[in-house]
Backbone bond lengths (Angstrom), bond angles and torsions (degrees), N, CA, C in turn:
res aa  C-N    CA-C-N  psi(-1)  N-CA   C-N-CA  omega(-1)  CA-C   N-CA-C  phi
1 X - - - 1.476 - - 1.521 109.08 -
2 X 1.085 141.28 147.43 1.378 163.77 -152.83 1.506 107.12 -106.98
3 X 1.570 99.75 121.90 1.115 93.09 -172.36 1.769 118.49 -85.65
4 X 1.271 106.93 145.51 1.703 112.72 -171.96 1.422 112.20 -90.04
5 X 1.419 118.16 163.54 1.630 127.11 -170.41 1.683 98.14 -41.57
6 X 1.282 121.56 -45.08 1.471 146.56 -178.59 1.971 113.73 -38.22
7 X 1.466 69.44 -42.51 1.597 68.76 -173.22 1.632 116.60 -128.04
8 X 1.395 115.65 9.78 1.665 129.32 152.71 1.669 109.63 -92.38
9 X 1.237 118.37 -2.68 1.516 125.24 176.17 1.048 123.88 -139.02
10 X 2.069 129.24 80.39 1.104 95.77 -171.54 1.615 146.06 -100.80
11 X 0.884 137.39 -174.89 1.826 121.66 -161.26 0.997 110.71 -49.26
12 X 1.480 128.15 -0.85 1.791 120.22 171.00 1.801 101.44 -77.85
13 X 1.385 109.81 -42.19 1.294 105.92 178.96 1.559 118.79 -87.44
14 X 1.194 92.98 157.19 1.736 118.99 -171.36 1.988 103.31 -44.81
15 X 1.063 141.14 137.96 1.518 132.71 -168.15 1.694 83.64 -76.99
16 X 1.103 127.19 159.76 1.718 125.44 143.26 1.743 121.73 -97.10
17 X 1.132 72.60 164.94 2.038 69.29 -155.34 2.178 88.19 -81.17
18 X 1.548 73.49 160.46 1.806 91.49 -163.82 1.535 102.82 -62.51
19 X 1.764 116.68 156.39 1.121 123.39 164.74 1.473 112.48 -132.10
20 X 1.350 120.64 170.65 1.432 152.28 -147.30 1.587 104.20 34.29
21 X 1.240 98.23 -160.92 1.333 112.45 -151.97 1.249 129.50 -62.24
22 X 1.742 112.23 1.02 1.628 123.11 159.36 1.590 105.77 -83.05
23 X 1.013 126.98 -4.87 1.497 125.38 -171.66 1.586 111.99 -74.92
24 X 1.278 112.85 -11.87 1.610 108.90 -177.28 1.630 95.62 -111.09
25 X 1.060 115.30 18.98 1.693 110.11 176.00 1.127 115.09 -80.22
26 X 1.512 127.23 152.48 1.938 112.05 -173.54 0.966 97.72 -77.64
27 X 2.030 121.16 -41.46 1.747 96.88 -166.08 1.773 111.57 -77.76
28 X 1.411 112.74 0.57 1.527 110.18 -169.07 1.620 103.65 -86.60
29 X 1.273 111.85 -35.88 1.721 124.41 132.48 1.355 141.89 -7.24
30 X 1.570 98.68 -71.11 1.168 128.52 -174.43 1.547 102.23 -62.14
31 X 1.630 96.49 -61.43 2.048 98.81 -178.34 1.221 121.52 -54.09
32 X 1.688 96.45 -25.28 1.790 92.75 -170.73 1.886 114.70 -80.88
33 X 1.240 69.30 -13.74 2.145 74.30 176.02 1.482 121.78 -99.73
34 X 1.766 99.06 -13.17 1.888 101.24 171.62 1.737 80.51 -70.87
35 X 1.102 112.80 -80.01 1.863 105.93 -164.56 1.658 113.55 -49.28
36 X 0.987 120.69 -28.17 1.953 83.33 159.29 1.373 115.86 -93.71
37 X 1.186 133.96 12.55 1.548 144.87 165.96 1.555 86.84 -75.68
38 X 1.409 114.15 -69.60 1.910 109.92 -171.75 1.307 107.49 -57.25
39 X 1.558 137.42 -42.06 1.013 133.78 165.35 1.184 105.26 -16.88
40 X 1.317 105.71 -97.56 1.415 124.81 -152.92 1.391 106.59 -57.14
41 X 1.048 115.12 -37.03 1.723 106.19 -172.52 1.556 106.98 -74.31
42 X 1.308 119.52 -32.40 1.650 128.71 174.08 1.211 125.88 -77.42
43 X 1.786 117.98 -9.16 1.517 114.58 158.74 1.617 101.51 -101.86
44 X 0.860 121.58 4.34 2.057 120.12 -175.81 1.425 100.17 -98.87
45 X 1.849 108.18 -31.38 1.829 101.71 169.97 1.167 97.84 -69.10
46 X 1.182 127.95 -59.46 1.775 127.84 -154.03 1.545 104.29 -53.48
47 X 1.465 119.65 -24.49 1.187 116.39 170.58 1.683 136.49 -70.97
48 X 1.240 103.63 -47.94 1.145 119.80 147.01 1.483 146.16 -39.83
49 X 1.536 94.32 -40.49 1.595 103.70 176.39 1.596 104.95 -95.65
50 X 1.466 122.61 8.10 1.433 136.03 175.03 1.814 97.44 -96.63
51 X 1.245 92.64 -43.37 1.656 85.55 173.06 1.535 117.29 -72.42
52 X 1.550 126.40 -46.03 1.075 96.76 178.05 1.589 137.19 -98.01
53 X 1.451 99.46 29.26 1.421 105.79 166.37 1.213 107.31 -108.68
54 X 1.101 123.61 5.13 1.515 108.98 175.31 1.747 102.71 -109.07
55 X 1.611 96.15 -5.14 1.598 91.24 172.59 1.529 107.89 -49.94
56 X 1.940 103.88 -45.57 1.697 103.52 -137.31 1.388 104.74 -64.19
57 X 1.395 124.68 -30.92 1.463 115.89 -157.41 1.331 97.09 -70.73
58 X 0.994 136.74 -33.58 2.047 149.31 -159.89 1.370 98.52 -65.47
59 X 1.667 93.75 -53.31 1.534 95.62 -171.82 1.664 122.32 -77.86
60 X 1.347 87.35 -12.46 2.018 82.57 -176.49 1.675 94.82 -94.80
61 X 1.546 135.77 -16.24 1.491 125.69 156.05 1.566 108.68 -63.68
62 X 1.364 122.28 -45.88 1.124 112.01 -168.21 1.954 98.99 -72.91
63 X 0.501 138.90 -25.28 1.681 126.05 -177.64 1.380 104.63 -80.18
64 X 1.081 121.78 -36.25 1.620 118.03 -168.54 1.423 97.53 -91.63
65 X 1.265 134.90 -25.77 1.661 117.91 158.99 1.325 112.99 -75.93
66 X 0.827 128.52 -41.34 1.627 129.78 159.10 1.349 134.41 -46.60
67 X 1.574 120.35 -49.49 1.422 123.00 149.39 1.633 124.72 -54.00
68 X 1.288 98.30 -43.60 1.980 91.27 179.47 1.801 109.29 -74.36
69 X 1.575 102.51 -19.25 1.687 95.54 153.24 0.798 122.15 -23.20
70 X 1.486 96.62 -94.30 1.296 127.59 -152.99 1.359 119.62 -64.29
71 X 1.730 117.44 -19.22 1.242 119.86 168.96 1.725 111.35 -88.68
72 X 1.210 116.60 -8.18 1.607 117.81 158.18 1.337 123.56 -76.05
73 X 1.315 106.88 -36.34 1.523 107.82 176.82 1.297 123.48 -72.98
74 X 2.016 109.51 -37.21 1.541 127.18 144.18 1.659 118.54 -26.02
75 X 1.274 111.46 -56.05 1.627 113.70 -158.69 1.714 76.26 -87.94
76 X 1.351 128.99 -74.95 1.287 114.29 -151.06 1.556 129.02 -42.02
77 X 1.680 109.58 -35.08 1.412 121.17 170.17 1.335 128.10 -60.09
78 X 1.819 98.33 -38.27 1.931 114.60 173.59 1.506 105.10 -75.56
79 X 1.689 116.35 -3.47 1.485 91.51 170.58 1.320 128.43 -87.39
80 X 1.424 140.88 -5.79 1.611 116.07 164.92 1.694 112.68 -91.76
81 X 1.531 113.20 3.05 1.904 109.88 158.07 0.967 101.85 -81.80
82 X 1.620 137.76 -37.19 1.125 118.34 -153.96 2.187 109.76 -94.73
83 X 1.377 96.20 3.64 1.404 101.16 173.38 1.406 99.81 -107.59
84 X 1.339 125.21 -37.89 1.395 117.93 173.21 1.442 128.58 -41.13
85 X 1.645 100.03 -41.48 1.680 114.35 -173.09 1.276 101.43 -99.44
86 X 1.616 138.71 26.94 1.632 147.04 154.68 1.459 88.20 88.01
87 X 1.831 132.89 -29.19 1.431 100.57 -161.68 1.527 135.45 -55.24
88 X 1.563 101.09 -11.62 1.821 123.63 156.89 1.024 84.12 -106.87
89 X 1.783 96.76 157.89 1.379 139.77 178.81 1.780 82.93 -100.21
90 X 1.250 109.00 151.95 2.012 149.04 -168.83 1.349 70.15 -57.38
91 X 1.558 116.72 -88.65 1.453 107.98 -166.98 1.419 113.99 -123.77
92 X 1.219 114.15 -178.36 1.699 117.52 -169.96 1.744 102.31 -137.90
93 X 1.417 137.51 102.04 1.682 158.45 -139.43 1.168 89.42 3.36
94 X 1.288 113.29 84.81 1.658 137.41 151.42 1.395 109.19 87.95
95 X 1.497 134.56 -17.43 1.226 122.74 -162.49 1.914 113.63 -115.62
96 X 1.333 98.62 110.09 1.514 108.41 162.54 0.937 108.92 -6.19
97 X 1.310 116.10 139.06 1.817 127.84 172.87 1.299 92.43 -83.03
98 X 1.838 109.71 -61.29 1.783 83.40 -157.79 1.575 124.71 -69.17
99 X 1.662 106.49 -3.28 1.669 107.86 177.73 1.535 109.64 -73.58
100 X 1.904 105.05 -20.24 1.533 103.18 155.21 1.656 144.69 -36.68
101 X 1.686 95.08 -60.97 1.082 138.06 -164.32 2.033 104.94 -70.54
102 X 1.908 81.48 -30.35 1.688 76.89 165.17 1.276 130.38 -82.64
103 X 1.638 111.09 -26.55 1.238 122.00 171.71 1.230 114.31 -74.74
104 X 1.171 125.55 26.76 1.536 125.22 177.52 1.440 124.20 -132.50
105 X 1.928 90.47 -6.31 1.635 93.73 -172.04 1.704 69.82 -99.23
106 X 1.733 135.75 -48.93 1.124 129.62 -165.29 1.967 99.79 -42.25
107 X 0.982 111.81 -51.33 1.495 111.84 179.48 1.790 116.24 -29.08
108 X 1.403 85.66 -61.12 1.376 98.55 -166.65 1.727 113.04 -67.88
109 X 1.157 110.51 -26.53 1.508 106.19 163.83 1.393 121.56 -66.39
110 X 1.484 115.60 -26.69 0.952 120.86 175.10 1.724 125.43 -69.67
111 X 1.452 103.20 -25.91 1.626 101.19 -173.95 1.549 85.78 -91.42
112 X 1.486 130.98 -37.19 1.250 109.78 -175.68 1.619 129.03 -59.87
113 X 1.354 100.82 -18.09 1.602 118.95 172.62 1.580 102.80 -81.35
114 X 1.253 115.84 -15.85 1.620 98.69 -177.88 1.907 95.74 -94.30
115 X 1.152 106.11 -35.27 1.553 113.30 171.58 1.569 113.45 -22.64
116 X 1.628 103.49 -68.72 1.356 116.34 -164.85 1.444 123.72 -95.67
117 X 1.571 115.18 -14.37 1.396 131.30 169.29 2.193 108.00 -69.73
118 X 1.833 98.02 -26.72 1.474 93.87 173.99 1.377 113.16 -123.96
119 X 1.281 89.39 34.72 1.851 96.47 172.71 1.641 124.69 58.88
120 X 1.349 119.50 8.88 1.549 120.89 -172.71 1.746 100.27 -29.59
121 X 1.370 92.40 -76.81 1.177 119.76 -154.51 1.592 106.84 -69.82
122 X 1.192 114.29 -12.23 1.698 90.08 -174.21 1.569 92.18 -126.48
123 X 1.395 140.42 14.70 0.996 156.48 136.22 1.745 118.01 -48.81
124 X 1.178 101.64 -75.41 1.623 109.42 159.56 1.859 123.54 -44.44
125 X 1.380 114.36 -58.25 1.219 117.54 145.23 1.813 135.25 -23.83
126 X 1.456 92.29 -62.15 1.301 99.86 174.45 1.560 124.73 -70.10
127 X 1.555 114.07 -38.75 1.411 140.14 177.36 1.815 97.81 -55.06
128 X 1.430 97.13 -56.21 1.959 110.55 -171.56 2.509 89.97 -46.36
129 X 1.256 67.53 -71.07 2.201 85.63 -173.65 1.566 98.76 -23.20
130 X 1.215 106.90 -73.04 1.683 120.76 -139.03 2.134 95.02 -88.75
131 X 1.481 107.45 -10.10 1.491 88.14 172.52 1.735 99.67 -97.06
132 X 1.654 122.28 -20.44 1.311 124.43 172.93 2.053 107.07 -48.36
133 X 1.150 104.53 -41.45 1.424 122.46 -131.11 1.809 79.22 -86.00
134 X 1.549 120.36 -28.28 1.423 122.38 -148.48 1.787 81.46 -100.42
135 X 1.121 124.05 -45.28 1.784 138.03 -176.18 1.748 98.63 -40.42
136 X 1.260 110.84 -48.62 1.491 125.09 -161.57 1.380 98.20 -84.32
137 X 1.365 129.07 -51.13 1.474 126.86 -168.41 1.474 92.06 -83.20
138 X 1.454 137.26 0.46 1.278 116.99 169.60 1.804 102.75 -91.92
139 X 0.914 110.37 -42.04 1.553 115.39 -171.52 1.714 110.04 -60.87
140 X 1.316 94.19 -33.07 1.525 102.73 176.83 1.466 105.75 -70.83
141 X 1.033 133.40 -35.62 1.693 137.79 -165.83 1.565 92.49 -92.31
142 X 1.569 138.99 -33.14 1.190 128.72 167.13 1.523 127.65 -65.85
143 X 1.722 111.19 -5.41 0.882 99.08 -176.98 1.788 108.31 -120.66
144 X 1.440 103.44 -8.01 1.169 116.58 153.14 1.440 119.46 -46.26
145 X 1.370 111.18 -85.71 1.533 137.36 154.58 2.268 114.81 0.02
146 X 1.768 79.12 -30.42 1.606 68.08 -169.88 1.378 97.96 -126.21
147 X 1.011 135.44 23.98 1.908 149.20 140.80 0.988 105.76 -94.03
148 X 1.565 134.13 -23.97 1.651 129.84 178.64 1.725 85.48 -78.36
149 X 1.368 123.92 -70.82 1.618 128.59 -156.98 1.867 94.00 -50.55
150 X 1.446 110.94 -33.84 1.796 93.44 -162.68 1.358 100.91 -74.15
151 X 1.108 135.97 -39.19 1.619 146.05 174.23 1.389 101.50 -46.24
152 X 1.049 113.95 -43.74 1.360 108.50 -179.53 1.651 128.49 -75.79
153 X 1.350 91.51 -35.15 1.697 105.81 170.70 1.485 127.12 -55.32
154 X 1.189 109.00 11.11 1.562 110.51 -165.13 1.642 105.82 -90.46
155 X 1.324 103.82 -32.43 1.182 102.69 -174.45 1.730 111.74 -132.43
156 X 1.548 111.06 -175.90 1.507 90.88 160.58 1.296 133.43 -52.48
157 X 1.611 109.77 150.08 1.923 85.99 174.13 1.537 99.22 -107.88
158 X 1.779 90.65 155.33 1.279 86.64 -175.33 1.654 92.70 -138.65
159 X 1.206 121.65 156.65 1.434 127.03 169.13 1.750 123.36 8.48
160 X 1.594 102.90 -65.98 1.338 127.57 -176.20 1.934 104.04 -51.20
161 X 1.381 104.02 -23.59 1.484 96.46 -150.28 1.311 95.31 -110.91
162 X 1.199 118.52 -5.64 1.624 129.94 172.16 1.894 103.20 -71.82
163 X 1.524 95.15 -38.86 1.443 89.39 175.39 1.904 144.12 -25.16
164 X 1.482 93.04 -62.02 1.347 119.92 174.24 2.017 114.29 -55.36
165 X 1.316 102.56 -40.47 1.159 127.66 168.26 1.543 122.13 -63.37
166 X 1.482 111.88 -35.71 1.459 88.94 -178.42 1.830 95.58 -110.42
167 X 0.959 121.42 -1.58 1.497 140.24 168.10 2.142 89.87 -40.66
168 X 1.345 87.60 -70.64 1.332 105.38 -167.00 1.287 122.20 -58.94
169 X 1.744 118.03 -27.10 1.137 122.17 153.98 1.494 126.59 -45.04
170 X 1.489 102.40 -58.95 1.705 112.07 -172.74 1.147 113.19 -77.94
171 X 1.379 126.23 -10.60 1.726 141.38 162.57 1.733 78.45 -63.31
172 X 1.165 118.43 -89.02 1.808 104.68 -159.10 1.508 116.00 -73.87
173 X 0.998 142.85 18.76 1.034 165.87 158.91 1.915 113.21 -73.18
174 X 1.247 96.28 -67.07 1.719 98.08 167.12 1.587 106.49 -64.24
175 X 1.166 115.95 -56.79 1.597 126.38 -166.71 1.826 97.62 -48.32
176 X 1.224 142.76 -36.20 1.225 164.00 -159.34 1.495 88.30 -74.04
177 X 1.780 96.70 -80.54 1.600 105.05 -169.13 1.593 114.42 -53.01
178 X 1.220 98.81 -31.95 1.675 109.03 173.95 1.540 119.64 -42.10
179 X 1.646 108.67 -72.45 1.076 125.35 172.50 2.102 116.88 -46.06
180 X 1.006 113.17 -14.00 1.483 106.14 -157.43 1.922 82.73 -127.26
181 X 1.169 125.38 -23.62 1.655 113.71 151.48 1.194 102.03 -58.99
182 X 1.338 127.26 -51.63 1.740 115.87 -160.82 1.526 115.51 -80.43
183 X 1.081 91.59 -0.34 1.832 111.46 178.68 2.056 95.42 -62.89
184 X 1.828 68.28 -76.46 1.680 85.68 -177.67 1.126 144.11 -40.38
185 X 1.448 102.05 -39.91 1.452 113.76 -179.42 1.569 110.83 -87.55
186 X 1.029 107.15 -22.49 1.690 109.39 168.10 1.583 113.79 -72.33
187 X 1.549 114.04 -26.03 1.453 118.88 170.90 1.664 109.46 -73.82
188 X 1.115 98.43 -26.70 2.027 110.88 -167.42 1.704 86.93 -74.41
189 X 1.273 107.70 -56.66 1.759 106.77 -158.99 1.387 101.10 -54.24
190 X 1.591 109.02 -57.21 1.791 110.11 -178.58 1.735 129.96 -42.31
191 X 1.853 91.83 -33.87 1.424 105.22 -178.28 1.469 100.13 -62.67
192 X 1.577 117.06 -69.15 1.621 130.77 -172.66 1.722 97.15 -39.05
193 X 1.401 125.98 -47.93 1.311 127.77 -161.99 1.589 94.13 -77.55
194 X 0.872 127.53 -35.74 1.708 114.30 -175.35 1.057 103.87 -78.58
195 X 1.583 135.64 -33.58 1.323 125.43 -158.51 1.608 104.79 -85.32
196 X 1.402 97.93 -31.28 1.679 98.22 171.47 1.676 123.53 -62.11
197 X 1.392 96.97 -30.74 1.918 108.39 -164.89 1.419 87.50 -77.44
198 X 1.487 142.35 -20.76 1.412 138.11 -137.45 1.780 80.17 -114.97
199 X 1.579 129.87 -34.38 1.099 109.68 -153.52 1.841 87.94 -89.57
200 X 1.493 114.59 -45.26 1.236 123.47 -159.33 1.865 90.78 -51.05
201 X 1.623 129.62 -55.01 1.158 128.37 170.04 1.148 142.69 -12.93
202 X 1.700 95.23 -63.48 1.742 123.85 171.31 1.557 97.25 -66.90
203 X 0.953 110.47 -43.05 1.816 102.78 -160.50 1.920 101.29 -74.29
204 X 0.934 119.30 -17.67 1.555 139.88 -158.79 1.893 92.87 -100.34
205 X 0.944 102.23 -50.62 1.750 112.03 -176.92 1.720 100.04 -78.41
206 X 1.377 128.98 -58.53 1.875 122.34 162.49 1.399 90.25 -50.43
207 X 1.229 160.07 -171.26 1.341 163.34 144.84 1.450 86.97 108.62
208 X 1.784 127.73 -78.33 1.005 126.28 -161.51 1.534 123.39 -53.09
209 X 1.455 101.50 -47.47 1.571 113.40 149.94 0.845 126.89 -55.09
210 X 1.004 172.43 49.40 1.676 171.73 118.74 1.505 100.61 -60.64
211 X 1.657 108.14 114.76 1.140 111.68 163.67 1.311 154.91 -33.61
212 X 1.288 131.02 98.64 1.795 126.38 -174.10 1.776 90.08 -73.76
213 X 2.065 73.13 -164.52 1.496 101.54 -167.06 1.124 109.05 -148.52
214 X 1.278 124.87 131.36 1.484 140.50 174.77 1.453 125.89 -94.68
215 X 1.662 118.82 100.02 1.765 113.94 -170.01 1.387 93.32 -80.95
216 X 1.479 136.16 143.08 1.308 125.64 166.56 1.802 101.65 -122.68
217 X 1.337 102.17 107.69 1.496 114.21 150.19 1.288 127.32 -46.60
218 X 1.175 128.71 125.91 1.745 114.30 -164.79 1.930 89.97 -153.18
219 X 1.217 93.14 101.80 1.850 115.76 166.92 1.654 110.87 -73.90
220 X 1.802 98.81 129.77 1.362 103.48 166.38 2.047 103.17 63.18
221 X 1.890 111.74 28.57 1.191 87.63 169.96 1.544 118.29 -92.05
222 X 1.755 109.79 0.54 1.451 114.84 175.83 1.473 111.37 -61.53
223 X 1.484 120.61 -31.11 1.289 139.57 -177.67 2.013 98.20 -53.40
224 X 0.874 110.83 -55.35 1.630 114.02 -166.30 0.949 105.66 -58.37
225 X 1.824 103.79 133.39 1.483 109.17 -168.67 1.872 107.74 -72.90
226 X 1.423 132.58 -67.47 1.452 120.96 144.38 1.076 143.44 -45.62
227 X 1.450 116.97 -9.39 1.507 110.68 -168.57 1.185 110.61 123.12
228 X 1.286 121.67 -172.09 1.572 137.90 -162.26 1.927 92.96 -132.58
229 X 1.535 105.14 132.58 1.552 95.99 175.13 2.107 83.69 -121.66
230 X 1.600 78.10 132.04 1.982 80.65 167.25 1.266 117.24 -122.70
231 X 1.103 101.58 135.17 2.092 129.67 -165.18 1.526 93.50 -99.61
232 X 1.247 112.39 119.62 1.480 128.41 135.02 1.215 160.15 -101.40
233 X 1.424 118.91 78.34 1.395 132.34 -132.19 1.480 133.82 77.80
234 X 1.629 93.14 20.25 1.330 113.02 166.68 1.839 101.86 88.18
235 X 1.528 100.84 22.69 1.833 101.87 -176.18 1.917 75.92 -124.14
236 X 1.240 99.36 146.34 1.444 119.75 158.25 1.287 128.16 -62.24
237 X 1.114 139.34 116.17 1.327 144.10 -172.13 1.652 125.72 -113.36
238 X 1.440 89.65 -21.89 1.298 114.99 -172.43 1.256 138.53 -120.94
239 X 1.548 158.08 -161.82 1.136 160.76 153.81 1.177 142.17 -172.61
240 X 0.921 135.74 116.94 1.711 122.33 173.65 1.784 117.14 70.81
241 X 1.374 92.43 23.79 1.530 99.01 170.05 1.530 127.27 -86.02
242 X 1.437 100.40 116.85 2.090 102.97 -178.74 1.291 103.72 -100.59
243 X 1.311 129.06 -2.90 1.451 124.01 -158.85 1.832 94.92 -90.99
244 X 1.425 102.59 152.42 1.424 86.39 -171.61 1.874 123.25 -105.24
245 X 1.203 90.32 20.91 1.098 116.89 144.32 1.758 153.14 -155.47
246 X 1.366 108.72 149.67 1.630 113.30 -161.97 1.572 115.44 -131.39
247 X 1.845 105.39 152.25 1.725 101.65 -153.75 1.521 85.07 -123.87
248 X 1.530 101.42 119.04 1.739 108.38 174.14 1.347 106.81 -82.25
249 X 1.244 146.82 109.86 1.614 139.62 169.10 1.596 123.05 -93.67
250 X 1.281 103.77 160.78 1.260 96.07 174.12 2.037 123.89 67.23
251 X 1.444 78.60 32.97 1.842 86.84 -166.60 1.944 95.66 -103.62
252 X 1.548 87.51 139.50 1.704 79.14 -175.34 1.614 104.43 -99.00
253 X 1.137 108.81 163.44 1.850 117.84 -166.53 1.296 96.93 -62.74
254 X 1.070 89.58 154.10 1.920 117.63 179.99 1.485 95.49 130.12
255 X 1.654 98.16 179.82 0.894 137.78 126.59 1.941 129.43 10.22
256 X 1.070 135.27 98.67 1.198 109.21 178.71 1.544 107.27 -146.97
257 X 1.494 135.30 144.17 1.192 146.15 173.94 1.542 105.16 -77.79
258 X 1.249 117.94 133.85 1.603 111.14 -175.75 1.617 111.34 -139.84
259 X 1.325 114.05 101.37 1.648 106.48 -162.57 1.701 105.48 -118.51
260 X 1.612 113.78 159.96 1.153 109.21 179.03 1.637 110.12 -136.69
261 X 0.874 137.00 153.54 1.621 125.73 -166.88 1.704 96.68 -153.38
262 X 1.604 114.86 142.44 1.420 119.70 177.65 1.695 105.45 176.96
263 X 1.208 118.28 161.36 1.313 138.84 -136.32 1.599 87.59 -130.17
264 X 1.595 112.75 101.28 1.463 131.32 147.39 1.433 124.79 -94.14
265 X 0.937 126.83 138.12 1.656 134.47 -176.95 1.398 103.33 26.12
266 X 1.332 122.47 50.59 1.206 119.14 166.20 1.934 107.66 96.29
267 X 1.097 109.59 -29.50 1.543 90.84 179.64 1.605 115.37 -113.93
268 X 1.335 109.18 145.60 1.860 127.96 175.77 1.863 94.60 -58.51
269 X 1.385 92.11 112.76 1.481 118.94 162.95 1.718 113.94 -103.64
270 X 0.857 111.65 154.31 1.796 132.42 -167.43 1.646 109.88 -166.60
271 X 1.754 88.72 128.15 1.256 95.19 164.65 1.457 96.06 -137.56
272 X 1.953 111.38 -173.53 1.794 104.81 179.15 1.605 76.96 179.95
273 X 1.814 90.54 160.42 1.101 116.93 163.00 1.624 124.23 -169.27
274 X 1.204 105.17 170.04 1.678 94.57 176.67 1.270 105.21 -116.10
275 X 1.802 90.84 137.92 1.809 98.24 -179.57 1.996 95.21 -132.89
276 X 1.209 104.19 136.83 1.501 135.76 -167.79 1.951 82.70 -91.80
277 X 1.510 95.19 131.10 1.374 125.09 -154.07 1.972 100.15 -115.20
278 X 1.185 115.75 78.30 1.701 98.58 172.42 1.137 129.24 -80.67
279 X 1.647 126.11 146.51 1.098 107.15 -156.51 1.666 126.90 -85.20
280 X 1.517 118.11 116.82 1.623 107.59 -176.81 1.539 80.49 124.68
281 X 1.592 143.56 -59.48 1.334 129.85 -158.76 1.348 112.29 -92.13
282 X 1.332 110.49 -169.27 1.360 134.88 178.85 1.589 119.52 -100.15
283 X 1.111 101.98 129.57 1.750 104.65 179.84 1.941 103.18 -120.71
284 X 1.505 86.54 162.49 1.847 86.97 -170.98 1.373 82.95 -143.28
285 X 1.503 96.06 146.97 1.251 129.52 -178.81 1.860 108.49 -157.77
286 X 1.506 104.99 140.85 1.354 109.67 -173.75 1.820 92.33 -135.96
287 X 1.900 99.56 146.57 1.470 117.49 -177.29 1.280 95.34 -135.24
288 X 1.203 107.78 167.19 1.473 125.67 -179.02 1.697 108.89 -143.61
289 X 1.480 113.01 130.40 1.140 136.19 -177.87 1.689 102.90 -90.64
């Protein structure tokens, strides 16, 4: 048996319009325009119902990174009222509430950065837009479709009058493909844009780290009967230094405690200070024994 338009074309592809000498018939006509009428309306659903199932998973990541936000950023902000007014205790087995409270708003930046680096949220957004946007240009072409078909019904149809009709198809047909390029490429741009903000970040955060250096001025360390011992962060680093000056390397930025301790005419001398560490330069600081 011979195969029919039906089954050399199947409903994913476009029908082709009929040939030989049944092709000018109205009802041979007629069929060929219910099936690109079903066409089109049966690949614009399939689209749609691709959009909104692929909304749900986006959207149930994007709420649940978004809700434990917002309740981190909640608790982290209520933590120095809520230690102020005793309902926290100062600290909880040794550790500061409010150094808590930072690690909790730090949290929450963090899921919000995972939010938008994997698109939850503007994925779902976009998915919600572009299957709305396809609902409307279908309803609009259904109702086209059937003021084009009644115009036509008046008389026989013949070739000429199919015209207007499939005109109107490939008018919504592009408009379709349109909408779901602009999908894409708005998903492509966001991807390229996150992957860049994520690299420029990392490279900006290694950068920030890069080790400084600490010169330490040290008065009266010829005076010390052993030497000078220097504490950094209250850990020893040092020993038996008379020279009156010393090069801390390899110190990472921040913050740093800088102490020196040594034995004049018999008694333990101490001095200290804090010197702010940038990252890659040199910082100076001077003590006196």
């Amino acid at each position: 048996m011979p195969k029919g338009p039906d089954d050399l074309y199947p409903k994913d592809y476009f029908p082709p319009f009929p040939t030989g000498a049944e092709s000018a018939e109205p009802k041979v006509l007629r069929e060929y325009l219910e099936k690109v009428r079903n066409f089109a309306n049966g690949t614009t659903l399939k689209q749609i119902e691709w959009y909104n199932e692929s909304k749900n998973p986006y959207m149930q990541k994007a709420k649940i990174l978004r809700g434990i936000a917002i309740v981190f950023v909640a608790f982290g902000g209520l933590t120095p009222f809520l230690t102020a007014s005793k309902i926290l205790p100062k600290d909880w087995n040794g550790y500061d509430w409010t150094q808590i409270g930072y690690i909790f708003l730090g949290m929450a930046v963090c899921l919000i950065v995972l939010d938008r680096f994997f698109g939850y949220s503007s994925s779902w957004i976009r998915f919600m837009i572009t299957s709305n946007t396809l609902q409307k240009d279908l309803a609009e072409f259904q109702y086209d479709w059937a003021i084009l078909s009644a115009k036509a019904s008046s008389n026989p149809l013949t070739p000429a009058d199919c015209e207007p009709l499939l005109k109107r198809v490939q008018t919504f047909a592009l408009k379709v493909h349109s909408e779901v390029e602009k999908e894409t490429t708005e998903w492509a741009a966001e991807y390229r844009s996150n992957l860049a903000e994520m690299e420029r970040s990392a490279r900006q955060q290694i950068e920030s780290m890069n080790p400084g250096y600490i010169s330490i001025k040290i008065t009266n360390s010829e005076n010390s009967k052993d030497g000078v011992s220097i504490f950094m962060d209250n850990k020893l680093v040092a020993q038996g230094i008379k020279q009156p000056y010393y090069l801390l390397s390899q110190v990472f930025p921040g913050q740093h405690l800088i102490g020196i301790s040594g034995e004049i005419n018999g008694i333990t001398v101490k001095d200290s200070n804090i010197v702010d560490v940038a990252s890659g330069k040199p910082a100076d600081i001077e003590l006196k024994l």
